[in-house]
mmCIF file as Biopython writes it, N, C-alpha, C and O atoms, coordinates in Angstrom:
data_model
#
loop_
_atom_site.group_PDB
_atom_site.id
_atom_site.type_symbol
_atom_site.label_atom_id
_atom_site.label_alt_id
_atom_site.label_comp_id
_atom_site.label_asym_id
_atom_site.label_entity_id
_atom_site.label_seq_id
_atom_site.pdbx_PDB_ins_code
_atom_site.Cartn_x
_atom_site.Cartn_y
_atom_site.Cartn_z
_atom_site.occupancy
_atom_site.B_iso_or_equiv
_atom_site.auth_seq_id
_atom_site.auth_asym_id
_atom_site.pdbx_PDB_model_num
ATOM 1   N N  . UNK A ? 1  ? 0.044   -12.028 -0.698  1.0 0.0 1  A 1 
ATOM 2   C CA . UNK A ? 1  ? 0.769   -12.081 -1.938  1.0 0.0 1  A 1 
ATOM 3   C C  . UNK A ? 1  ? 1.381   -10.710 -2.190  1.0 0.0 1  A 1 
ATOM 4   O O  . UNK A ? 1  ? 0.630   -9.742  -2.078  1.0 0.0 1  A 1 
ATOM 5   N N  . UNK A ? 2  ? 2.659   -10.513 -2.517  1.0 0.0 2  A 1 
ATOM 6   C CA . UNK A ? 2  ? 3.028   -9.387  -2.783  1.0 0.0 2  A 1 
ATOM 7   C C  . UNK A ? 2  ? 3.536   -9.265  -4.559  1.0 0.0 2  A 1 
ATOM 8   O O  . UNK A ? 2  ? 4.062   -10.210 -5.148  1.0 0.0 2  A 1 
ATOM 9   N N  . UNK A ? 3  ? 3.341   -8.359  -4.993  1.0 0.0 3  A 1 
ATOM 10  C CA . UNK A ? 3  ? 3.081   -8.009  -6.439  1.0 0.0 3  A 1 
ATOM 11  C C  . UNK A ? 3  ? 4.575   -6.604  -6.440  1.0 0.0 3  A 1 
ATOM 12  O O  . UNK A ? 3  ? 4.509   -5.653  -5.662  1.0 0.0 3  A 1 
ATOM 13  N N  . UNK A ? 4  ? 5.646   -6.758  -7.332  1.0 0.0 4  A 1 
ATOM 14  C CA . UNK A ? 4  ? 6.215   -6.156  -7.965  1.0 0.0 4  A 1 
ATOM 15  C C  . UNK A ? 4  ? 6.177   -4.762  -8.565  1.0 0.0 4  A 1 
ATOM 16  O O  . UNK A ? 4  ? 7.169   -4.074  -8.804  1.0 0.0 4  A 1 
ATOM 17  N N  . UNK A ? 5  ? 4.781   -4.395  -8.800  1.0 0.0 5  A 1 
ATOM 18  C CA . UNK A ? 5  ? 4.284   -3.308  -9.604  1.0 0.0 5  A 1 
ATOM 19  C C  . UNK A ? 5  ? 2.914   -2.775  -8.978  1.0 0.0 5  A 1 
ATOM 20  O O  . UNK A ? 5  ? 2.217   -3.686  -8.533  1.0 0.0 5  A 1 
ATOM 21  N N  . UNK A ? 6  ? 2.541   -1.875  -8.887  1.0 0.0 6  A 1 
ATOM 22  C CA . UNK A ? 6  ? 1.283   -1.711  -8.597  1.0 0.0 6  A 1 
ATOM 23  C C  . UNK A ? 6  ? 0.222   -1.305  -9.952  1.0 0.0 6  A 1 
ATOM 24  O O  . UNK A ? 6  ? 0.600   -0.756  -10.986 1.0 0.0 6  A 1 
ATOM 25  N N  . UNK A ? 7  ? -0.873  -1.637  -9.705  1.0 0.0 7  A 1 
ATOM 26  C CA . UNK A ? 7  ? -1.720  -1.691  -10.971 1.0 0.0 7  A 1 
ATOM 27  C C  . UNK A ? 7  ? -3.259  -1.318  -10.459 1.0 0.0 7  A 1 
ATOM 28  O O  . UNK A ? 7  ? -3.663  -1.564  -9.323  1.0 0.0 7  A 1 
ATOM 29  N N  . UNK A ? 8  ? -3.887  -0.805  -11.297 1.0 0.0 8  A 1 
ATOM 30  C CA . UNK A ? 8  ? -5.450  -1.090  -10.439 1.0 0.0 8  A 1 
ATOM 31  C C  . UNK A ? 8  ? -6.007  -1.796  -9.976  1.0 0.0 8  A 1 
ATOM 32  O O  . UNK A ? 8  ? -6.971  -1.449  -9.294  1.0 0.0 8  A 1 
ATOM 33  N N  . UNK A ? 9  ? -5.587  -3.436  -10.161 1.0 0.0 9  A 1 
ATOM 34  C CA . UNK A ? 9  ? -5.935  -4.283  -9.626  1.0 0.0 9  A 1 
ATOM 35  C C  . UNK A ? 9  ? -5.486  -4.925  -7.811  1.0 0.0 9  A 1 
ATOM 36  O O  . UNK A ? 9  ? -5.768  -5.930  -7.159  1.0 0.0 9  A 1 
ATOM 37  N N  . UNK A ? 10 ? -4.679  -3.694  -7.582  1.0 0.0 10 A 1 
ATOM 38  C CA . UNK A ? 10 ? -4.258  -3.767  -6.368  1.0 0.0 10 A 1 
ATOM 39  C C  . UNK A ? 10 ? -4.996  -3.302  -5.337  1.0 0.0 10 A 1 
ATOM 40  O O  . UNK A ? 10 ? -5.493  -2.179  -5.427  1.0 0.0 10 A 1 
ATOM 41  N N  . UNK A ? 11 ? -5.216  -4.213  -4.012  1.0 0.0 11 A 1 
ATOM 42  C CA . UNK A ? 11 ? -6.327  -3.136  -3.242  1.0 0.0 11 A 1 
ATOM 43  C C  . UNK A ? 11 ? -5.946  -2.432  -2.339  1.0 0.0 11 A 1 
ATOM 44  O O  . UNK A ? 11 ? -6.535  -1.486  -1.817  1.0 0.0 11 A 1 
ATOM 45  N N  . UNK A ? 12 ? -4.657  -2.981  -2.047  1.0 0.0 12 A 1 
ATOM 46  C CA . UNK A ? 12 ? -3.878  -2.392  -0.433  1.0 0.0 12 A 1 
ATOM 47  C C  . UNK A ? 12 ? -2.482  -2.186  -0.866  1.0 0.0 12 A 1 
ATOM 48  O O  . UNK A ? 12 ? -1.917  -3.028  -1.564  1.0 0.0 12 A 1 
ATOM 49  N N  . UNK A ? 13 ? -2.041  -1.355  -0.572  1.0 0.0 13 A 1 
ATOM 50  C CA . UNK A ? 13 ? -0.204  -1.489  -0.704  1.0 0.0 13 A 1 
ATOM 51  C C  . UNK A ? 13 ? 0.328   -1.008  0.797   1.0 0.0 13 A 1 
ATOM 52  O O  . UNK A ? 13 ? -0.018  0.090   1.232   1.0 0.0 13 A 1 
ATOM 53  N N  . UNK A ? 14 ? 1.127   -1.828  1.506   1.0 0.0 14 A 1 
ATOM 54  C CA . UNK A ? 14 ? 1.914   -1.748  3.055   1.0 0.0 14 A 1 
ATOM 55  C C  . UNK A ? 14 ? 2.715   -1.386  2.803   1.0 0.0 14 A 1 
ATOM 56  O O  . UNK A ? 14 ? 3.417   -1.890  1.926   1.0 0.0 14 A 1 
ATOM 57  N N  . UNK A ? 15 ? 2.980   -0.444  3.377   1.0 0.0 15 A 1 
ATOM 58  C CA . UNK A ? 15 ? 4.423   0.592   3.545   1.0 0.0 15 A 1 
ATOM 59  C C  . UNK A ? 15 ? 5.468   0.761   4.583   1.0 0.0 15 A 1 
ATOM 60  O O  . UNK A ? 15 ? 4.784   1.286   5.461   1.0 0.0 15 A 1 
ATOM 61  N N  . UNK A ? 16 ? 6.353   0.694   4.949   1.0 0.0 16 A 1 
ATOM 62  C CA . UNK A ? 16 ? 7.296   1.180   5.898   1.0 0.0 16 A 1 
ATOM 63  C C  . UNK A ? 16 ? 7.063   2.415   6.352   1.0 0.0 16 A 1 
ATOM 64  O O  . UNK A ? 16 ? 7.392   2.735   7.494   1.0 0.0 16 A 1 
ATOM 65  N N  . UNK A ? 17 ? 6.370   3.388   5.374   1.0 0.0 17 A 1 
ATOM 66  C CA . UNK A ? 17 ? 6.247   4.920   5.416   1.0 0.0 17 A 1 
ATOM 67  C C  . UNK A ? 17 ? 5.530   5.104   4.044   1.0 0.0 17 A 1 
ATOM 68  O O  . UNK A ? 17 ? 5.869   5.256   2.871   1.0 0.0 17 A 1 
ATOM 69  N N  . UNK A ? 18 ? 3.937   4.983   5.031   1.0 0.0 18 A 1 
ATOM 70  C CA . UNK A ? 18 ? 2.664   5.747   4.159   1.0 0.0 18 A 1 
ATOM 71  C C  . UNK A ? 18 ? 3.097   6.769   3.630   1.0 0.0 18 A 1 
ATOM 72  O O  . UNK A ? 18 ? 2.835   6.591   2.441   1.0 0.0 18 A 1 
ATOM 73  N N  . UNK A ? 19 ? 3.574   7.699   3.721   1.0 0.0 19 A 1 
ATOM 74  C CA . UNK A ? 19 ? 3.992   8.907   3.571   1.0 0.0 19 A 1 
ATOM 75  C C  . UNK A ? 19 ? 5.123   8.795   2.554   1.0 0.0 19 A 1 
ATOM 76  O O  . UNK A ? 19 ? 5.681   9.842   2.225   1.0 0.0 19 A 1 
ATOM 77  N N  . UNK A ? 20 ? 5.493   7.729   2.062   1.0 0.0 20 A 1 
ATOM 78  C CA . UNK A ? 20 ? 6.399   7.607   1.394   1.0 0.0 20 A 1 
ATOM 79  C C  . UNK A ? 20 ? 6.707   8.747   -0.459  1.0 0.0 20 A 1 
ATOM 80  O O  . UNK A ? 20 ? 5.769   9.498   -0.728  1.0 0.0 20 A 1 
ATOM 81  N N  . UNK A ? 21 ? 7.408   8.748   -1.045  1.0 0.0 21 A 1 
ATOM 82  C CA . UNK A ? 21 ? 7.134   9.090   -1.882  1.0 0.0 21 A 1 
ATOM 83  C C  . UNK A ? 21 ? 7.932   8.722   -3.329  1.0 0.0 21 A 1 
ATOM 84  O O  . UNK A ? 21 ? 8.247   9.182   -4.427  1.0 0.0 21 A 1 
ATOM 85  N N  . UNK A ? 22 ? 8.008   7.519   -2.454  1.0 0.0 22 A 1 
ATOM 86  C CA . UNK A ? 22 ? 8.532   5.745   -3.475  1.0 0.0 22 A 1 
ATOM 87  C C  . UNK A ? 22 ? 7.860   6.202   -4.838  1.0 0.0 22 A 1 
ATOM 88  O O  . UNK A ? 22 ? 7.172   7.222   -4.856  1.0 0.0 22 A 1 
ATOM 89  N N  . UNK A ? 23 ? 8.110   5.267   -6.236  1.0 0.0 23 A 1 
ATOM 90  C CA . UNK A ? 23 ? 6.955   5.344   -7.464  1.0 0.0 23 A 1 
ATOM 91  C C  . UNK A ? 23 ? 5.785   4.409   -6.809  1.0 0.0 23 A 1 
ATOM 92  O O  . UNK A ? 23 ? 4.608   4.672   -7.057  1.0 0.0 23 A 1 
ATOM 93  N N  . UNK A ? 24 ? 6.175   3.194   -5.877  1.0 0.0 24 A 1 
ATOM 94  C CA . UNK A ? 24 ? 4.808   2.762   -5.395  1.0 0.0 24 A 1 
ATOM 95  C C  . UNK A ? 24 ? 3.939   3.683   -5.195  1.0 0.0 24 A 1 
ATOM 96  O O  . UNK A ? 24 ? 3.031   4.034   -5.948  1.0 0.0 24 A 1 
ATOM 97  N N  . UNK A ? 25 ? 4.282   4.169   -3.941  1.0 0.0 25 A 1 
ATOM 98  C CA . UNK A ? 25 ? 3.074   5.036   -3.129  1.0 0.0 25 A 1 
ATOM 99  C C  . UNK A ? 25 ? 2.387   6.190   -4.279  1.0 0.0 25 A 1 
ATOM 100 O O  . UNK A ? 25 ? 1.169   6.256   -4.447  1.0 0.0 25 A 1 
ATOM 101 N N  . UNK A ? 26 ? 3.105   6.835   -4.824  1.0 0.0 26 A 1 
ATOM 102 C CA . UNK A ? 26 ? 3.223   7.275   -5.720  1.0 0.0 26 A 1 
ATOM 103 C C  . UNK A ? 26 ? 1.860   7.398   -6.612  1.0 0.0 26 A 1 
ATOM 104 O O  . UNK A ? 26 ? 1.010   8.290   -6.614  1.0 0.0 26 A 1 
ATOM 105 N N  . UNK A ? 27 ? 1.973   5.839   -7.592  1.0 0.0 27 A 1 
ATOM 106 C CA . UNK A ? 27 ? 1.330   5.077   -8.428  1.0 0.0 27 A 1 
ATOM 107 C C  . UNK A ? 27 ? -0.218  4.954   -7.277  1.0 0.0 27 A 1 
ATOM 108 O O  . UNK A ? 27 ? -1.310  5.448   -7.562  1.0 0.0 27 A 1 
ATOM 109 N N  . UNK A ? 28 ? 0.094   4.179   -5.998  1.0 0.0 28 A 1 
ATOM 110 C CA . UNK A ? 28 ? -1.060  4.014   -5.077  1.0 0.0 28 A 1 
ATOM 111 C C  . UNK A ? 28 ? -2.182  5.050   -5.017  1.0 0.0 28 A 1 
ATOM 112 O O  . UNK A ? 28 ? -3.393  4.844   -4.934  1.0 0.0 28 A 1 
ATOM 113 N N  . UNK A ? 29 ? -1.513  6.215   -5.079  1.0 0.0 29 A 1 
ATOM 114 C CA . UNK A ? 29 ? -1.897  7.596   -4.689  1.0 0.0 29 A 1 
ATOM 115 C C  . UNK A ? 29 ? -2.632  8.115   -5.739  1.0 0.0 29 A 1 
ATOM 116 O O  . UNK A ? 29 ? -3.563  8.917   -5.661  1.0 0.0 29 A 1 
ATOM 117 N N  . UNK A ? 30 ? -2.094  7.543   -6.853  1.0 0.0 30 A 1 
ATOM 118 C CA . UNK A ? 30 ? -2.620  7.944   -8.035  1.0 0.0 30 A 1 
ATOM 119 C C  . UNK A ? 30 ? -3.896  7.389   -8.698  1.0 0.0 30 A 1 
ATOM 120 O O  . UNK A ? 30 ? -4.732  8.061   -9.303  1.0 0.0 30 A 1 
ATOM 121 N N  . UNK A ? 31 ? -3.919  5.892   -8.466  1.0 0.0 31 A 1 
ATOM 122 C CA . UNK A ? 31 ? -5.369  5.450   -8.347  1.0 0.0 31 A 1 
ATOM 123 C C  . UNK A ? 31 ? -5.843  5.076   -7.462  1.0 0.0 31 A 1 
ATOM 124 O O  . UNK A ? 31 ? -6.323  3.954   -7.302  1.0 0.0 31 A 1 
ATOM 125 N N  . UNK A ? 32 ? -5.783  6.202   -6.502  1.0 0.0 32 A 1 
ATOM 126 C CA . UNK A ? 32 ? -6.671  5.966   -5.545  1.0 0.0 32 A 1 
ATOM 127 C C  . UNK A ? 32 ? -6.288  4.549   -4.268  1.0 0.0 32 A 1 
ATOM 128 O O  . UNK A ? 32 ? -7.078  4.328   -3.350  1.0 0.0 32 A 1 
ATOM 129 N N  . UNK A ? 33 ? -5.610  4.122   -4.361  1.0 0.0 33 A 1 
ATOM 130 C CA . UNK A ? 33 ? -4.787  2.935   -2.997  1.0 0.0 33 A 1 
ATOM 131 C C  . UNK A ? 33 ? -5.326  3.115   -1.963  1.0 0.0 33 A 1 
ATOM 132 O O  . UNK A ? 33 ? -6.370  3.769   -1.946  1.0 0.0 33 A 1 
ATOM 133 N N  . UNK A ? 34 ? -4.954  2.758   -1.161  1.0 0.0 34 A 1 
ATOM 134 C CA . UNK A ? 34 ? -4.630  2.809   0.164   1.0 0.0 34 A 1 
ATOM 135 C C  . UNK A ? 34 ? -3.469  2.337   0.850   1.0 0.0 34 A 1 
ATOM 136 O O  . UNK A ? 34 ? -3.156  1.155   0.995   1.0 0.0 34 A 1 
ATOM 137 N N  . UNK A ? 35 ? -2.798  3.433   1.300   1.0 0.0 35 A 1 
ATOM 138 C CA . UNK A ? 35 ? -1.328  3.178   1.832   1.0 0.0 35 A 1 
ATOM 139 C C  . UNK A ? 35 ? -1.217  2.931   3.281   1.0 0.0 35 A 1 
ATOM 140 O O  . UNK A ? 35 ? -1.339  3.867   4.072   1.0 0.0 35 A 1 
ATOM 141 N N  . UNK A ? 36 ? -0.966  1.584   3.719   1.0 0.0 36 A 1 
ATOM 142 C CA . UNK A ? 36 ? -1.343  1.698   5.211   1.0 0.0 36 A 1 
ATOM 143 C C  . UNK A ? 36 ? 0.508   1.023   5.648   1.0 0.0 36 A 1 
ATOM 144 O O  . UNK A ? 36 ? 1.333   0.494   4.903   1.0 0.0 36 A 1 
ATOM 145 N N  . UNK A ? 37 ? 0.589   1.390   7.297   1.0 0.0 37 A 1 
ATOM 146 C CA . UNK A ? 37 ? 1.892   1.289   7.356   1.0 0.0 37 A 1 
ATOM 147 C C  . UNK A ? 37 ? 1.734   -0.824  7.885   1.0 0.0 37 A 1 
ATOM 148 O O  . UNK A ? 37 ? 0.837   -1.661  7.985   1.0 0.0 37 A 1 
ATOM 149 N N  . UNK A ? 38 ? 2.906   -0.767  8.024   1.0 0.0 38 A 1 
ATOM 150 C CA . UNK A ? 38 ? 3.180   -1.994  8.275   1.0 0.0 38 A 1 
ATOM 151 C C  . UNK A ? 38 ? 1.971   -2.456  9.525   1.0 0.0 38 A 1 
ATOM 152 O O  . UNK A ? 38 ? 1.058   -3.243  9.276   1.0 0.0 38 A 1 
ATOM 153 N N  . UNK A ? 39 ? 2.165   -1.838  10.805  1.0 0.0 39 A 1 
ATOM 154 C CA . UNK A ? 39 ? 1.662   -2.067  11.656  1.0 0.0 39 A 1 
ATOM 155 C C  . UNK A ? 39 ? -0.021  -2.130  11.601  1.0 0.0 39 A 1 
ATOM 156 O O  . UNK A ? 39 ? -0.745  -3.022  12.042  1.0 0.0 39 A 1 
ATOM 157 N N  . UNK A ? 40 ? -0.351  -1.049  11.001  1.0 0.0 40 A 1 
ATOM 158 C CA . UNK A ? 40 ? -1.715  -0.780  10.159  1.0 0.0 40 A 1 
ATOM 159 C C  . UNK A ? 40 ? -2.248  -1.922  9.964   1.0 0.0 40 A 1 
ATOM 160 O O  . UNK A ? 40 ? -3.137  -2.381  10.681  1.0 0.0 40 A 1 
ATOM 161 N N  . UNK A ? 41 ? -1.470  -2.826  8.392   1.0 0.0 41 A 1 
ATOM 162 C CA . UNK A ? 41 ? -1.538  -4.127  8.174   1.0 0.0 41 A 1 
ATOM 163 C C  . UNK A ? 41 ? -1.739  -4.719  9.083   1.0 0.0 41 A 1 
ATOM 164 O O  . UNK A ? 41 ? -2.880  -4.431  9.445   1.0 0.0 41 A 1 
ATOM 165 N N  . UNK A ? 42 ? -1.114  -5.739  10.019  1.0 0.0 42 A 1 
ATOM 166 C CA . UNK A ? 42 ? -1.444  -6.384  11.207  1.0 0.0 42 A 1 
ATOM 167 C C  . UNK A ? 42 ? -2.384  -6.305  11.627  1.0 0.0 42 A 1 
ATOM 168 O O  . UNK A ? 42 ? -3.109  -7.299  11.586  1.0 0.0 42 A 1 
ATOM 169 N N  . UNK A ? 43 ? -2.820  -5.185  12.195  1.0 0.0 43 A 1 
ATOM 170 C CA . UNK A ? 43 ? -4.101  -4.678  12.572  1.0 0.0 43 A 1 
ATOM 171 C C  . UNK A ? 43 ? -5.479  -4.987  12.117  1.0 0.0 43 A 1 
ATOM 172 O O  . UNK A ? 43 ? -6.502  -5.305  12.724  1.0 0.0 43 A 1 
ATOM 173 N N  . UNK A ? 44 ? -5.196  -4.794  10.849  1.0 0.0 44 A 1 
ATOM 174 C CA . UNK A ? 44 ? -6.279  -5.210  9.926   1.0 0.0 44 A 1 
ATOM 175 C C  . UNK A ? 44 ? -6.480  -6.914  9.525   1.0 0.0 44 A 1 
ATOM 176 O O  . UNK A ? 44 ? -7.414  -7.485  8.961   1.0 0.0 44 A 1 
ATOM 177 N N  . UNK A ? 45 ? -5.138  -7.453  10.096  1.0 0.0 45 A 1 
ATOM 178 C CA . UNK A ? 45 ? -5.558  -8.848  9.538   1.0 0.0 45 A 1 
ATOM 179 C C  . UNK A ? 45 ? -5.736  -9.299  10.685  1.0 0.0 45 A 1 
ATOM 180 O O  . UNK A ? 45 ? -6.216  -10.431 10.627  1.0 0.0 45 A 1 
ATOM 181 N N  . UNK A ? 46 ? -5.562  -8.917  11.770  1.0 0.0 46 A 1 
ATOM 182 C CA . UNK A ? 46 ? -5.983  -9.342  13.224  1.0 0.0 46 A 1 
ATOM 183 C C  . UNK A ? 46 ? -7.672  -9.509  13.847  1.0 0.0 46 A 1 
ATOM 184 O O  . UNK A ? 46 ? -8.188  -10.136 14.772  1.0 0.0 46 A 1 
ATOM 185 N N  . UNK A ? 47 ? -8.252  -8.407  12.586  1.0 0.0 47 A 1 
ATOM 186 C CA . UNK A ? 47 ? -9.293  -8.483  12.962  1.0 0.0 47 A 1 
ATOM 187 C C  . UNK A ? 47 ? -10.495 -7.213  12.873  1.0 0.0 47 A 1 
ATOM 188 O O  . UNK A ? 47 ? -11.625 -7.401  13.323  1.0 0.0 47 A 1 
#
């Protein structure tokens, strides 16, 4: 599910570029997120 806004209720936010310095990543960074890149993702749902 992808969400519009990030909020605390978010647990993961996927990025093009973790490193980004979007208001997402931003916001992510700010409570604490985890910014993982696209590929990252995959990874993680692979297993």
């Amino acid at each position: 599910m992808t969400h519009p806004t990030v909020t605390k209720r978010v647990a993961l936010v996927a990025a093009a570029d973790p490193d980004s310095l979007s208001g997402k990543a931003r916001k992510a960074r700010d409570y604490g997120i985890p910014i993982v890149s696209e590929d990252g993702l995959v990874r993680l749902l692979a297993g």
